[in-house]
TORKOL-4160 file (C-alpha; in steps of 0.2 Angstrom, whole numbers, padded with zeros to 4 digits, m for minus):
231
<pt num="1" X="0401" Y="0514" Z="0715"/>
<pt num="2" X="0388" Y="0501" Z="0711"/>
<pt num="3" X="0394" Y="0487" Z="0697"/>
<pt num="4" X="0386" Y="0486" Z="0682"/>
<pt num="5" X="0376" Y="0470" Z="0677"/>
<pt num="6" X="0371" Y="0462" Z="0662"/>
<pt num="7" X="0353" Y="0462" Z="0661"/>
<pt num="8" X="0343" Y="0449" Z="0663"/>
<pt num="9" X="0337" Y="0445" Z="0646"/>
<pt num="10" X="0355" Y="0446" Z="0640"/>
<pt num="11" X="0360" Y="0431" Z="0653"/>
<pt num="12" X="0345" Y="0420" Z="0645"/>
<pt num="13" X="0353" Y="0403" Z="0637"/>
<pt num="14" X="0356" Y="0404" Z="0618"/>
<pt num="15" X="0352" Y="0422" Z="0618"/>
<pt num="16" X="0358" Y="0429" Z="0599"/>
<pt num="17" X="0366" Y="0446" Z="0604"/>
<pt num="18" X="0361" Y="0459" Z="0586"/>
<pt num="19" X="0374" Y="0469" Z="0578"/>
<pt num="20" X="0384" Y="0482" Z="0587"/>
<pt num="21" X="0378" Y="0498" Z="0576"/>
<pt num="22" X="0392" Y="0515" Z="0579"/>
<pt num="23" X="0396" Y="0530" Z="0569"/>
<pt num="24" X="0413" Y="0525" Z="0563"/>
<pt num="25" X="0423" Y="0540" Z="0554"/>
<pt num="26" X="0430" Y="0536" Z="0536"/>
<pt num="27" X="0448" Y="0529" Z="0538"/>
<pt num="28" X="0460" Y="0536" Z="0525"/>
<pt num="29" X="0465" Y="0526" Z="0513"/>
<pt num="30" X="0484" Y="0524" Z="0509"/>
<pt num="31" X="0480" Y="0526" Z="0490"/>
<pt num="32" X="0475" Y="0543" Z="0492"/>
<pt num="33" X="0486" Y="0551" Z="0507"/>
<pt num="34" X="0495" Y="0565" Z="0507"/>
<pt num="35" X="0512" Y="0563" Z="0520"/>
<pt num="36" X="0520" Y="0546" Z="0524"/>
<pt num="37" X="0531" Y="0544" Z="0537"/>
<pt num="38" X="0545" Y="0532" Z="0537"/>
<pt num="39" X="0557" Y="0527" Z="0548"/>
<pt num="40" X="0570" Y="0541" Z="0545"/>
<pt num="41" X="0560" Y="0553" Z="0532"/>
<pt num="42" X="0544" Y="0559" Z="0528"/>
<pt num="43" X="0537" Y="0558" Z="0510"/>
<pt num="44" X="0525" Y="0571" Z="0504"/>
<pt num="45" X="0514" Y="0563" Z="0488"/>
<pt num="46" X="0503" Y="0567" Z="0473"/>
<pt num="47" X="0491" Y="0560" Z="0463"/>
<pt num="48" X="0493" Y="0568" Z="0445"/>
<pt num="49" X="0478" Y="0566" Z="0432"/>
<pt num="50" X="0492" Y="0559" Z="0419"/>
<pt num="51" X="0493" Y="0544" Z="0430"/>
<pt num="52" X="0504" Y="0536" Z="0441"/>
<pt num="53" X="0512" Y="0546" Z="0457"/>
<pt num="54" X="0523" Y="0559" Z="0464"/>
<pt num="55" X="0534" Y="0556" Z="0476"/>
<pt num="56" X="0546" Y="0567" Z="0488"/>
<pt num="57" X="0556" Y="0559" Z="0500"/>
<pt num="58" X="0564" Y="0565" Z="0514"/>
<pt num="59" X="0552" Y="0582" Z="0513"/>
<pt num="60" X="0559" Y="0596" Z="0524"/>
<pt num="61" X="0551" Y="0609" Z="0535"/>
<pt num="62" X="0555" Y="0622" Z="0520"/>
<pt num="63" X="0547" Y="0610" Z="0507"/>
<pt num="64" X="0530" Y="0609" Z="0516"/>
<pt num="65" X="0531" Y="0629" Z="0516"/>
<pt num="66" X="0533" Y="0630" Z="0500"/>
<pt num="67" X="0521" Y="0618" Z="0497"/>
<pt num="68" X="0509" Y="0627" Z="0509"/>
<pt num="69" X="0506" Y="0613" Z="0517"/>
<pt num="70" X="0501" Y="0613" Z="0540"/>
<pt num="71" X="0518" Y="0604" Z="0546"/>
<pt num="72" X="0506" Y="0604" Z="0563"/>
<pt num="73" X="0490" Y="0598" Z="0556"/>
<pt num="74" X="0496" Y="0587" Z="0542"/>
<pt num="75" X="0483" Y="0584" Z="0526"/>
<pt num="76" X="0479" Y="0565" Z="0528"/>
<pt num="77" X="0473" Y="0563" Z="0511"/>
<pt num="78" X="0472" Y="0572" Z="0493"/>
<pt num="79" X="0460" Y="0586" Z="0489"/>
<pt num="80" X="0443" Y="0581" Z="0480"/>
<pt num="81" X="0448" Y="0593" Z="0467"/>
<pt num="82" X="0460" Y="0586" Z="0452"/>
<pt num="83" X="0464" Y="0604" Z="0445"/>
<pt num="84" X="0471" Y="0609" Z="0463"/>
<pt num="85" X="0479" Y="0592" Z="0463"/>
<pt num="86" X="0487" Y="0594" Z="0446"/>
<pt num="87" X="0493" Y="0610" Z="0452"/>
<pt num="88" X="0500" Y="0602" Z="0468"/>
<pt num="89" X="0508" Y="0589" Z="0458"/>
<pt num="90" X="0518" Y="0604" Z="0449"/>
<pt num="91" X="0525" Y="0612" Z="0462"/>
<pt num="92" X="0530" Y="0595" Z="0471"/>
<pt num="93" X="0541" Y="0590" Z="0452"/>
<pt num="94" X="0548" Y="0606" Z="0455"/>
<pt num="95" X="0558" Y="0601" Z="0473"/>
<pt num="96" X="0563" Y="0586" Z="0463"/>
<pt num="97" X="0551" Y="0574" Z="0465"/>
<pt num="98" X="0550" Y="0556" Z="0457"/>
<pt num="99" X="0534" Y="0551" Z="0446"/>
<pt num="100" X="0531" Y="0532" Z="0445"/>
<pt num="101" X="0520" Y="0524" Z="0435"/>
<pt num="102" X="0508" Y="0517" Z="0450"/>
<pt num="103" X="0510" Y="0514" Z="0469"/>
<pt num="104" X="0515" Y="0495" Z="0463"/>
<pt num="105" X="0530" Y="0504" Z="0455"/>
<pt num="106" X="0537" Y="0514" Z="0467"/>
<pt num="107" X="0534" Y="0501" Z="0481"/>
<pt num="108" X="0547" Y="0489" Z="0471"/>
<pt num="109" X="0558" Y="0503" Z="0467"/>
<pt num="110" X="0560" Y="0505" Z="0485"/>
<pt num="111" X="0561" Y="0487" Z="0488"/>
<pt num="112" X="0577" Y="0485" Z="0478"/>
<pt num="113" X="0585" Y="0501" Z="0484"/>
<pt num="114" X="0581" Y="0493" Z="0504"/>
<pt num="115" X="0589" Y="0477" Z="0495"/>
<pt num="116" X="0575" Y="0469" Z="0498"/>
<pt num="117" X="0577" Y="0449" Z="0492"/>
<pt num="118" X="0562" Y="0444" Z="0485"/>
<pt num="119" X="0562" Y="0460" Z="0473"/>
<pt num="120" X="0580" Y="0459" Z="0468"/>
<pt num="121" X="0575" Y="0440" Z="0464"/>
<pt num="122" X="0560" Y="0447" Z="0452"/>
<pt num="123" X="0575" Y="0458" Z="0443"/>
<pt num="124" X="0587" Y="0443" Z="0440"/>
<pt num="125" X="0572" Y="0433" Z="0433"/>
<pt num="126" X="0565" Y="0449" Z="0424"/>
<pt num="127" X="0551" Y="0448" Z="0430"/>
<pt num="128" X="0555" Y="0467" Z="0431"/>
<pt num="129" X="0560" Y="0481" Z="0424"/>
<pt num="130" X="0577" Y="0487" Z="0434"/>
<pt num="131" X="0576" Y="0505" Z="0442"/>
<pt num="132" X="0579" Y="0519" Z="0429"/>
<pt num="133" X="0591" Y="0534" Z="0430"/>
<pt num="134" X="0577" Y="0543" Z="0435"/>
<pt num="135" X="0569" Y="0530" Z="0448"/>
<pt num="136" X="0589" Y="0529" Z="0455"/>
<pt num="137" X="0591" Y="0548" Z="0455"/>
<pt num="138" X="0594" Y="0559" Z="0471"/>
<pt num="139" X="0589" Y="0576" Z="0467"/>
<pt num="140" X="0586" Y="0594" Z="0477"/>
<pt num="141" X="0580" Y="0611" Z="0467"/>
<pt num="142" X="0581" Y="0627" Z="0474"/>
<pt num="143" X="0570" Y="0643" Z="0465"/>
<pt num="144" X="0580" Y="0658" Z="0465"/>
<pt num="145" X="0566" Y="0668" Z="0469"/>
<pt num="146" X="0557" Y="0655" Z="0480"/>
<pt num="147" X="0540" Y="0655" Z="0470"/>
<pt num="148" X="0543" Y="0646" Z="0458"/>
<pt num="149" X="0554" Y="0643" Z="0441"/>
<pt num="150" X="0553" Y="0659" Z="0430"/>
<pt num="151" X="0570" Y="0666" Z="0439"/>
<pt num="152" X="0580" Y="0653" Z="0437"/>
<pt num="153" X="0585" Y="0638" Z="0447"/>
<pt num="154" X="0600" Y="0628" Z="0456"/>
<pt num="155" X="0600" Y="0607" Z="0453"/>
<pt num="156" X="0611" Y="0596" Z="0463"/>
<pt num="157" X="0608" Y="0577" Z="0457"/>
<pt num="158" X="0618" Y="0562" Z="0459"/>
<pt num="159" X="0617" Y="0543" Z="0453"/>
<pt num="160" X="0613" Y="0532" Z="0467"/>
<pt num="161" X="0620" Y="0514" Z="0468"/>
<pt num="162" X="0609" Y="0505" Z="0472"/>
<pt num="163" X="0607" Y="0483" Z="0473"/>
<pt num="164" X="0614" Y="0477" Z="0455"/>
<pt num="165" X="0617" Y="0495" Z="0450"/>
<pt num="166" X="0636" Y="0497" Z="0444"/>
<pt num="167" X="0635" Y="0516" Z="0438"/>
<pt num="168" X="0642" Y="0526" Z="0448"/>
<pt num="169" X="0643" Y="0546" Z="0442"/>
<pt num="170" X="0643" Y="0554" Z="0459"/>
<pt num="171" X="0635" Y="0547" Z="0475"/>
<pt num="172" X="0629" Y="0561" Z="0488"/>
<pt num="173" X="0644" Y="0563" Z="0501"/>
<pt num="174" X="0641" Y="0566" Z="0519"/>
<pt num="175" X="0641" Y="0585" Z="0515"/>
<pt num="176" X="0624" Y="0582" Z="0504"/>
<pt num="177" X="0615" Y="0582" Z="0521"/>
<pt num="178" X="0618" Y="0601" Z="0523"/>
<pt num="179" X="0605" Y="0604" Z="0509"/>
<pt num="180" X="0590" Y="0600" Z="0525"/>
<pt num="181" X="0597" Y="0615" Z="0536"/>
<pt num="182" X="0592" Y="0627" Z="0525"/>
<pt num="183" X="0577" Y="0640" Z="0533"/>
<pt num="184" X="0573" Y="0647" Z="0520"/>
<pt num="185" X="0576" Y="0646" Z="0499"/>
<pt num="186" X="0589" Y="0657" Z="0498"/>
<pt num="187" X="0601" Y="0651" Z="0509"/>
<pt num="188" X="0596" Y="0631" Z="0499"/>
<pt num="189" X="0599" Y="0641" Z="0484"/>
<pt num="190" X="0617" Y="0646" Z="0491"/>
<pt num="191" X="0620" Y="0629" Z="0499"/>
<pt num="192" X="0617" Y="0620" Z="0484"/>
<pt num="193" X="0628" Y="0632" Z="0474"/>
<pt num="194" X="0643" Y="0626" Z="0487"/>
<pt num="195" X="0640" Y="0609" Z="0485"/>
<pt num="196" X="0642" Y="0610" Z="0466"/>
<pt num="197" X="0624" Y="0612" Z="0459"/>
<pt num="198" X="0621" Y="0619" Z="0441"/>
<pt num="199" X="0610" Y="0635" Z="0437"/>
<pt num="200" X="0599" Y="0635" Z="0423"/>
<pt num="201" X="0589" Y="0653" Z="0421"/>
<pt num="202" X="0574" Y="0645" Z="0415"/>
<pt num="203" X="0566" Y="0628" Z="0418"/>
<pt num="204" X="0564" Y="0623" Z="0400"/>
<pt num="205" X="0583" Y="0624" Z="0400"/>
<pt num="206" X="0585" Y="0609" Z="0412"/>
<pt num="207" X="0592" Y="0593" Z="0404"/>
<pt num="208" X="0593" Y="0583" Z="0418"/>
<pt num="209" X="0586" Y="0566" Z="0421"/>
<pt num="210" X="0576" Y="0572" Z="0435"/>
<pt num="211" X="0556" Y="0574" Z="0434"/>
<pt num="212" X="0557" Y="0593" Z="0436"/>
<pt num="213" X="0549" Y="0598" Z="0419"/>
<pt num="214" X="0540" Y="0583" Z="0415"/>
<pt num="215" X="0523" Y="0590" Z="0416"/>
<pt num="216" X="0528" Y="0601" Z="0403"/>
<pt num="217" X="0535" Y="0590" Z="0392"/>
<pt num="218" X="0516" Y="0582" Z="0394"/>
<pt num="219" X="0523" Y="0563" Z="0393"/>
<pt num="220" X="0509" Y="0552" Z="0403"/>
<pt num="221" X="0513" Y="0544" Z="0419"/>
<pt num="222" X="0518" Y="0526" Z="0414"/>
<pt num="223" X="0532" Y="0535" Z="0401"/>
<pt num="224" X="0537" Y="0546" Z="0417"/>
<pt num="225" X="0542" Y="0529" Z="0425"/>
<pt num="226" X="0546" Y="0520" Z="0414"/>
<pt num="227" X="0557" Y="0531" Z="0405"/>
<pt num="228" X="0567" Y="0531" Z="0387"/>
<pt num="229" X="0583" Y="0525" Z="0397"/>
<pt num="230" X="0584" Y="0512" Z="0409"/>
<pt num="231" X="0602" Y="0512" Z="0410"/>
């Protein structure tokens, strides 16, 4: 194979080469993407027209079904159209998802739980607001007729202790794990009955401090971080 030169005008001294010009394709933007993977979990995210953003961690292979999401060709980014985003966002509060005030929030969130240094120093100086109840909480929802809310539901939640957190009203035990095995949402329905989760027949009924109605009780996204309790 013959070696292929530089031309000639390209070797003349203080030759000013132009711009390269390509077709570059659009990189997604974290702002807007749909999965996250991390180093143990993947996070599934939405971005509600309240504000703020949705977050569920540790998304399963039934979670993405439900969703109807491609667990083969992952969605890099958030649909164009806010009423199907909205709608997305609904049905992600439903498996227990989190909704922070901004990407800014849930990042520190997840800095203090990881016990990061710099973001517990921010807490003692209050600089920040600590974690809520809600931010601490970990949470799984079953449907009881695995489309959505109508027929009732099952809700494990625990407290999490995380960095400078005292409370403690019942961390996850090993056995919490078993939740991720389900196939299919009646055997997480019956898994999450065994592991002590409370039934309630109708969404509005839930009480919890989880995010599961939130959209219905139509409080914008800085209130659903925030929160009324930060204790």
């Amino acid at each position: 194979m013959t070696a292929m030169r530089t031309p000639l005008h390209l070797r003349k001294p203080g030759y000013v080469r132009g711009p390269l010009v390509c077709q570059l394709r659009p990189i997604p933007t974290v702002f807007t993407r749909r999965v996250h993977f991390r180093d143990d979990h993947v996070s599934i995210w939405a971005w509600p027209s309240p504000g703020g953003l949705i977050v569920l961690e540790h998304a399963t292979a039934l979670d993405f079904d439900f969703l109807g999401l491609d667990r083969v060709y992952l969605p890099e980014s958030r649909g164009s159209d806010q009423n199907a985003e909205d709608e997305f966002a609904r049905r992600l509060l439903l498996l227990g998802a989190k909704w922070f005030d901004s990407l800014e929030r849930y990042r520190f969130v997840k800095a203090v739980a990881q016990g990061d240094d710099r973001s517990i120093r921010k807490l003692e100086a209050k600089e920040e607001l600590a974690p809520t109840r809600m931010e601490r909480r970990w949470v799984r929802v079953a449907l009881k007729n695995g489309v959505n809310a109508d027929d009732g539901l099952w809700v494990l939640e625990f407290e999490t202790n995380e960095e400078d957190v005292q409370e403690n009203d019942g961390l996850p035990d090993d056995e919490a794990a078993h939740v991720d095995l389900a196939m299919n949402m009646d055997e997480k329905c019956k898994i999450l009955e065994n592991l002590g989760a409370s039934f309630y027949s109708t969404l509005g009924e839930y009480n919890g401090e989880a995010c599961l109605n939130m959209w219905e009780r139509k409080i914008d996204g800085k209130q659903n971080a925030a929160g009324d309790q930060n204790g």
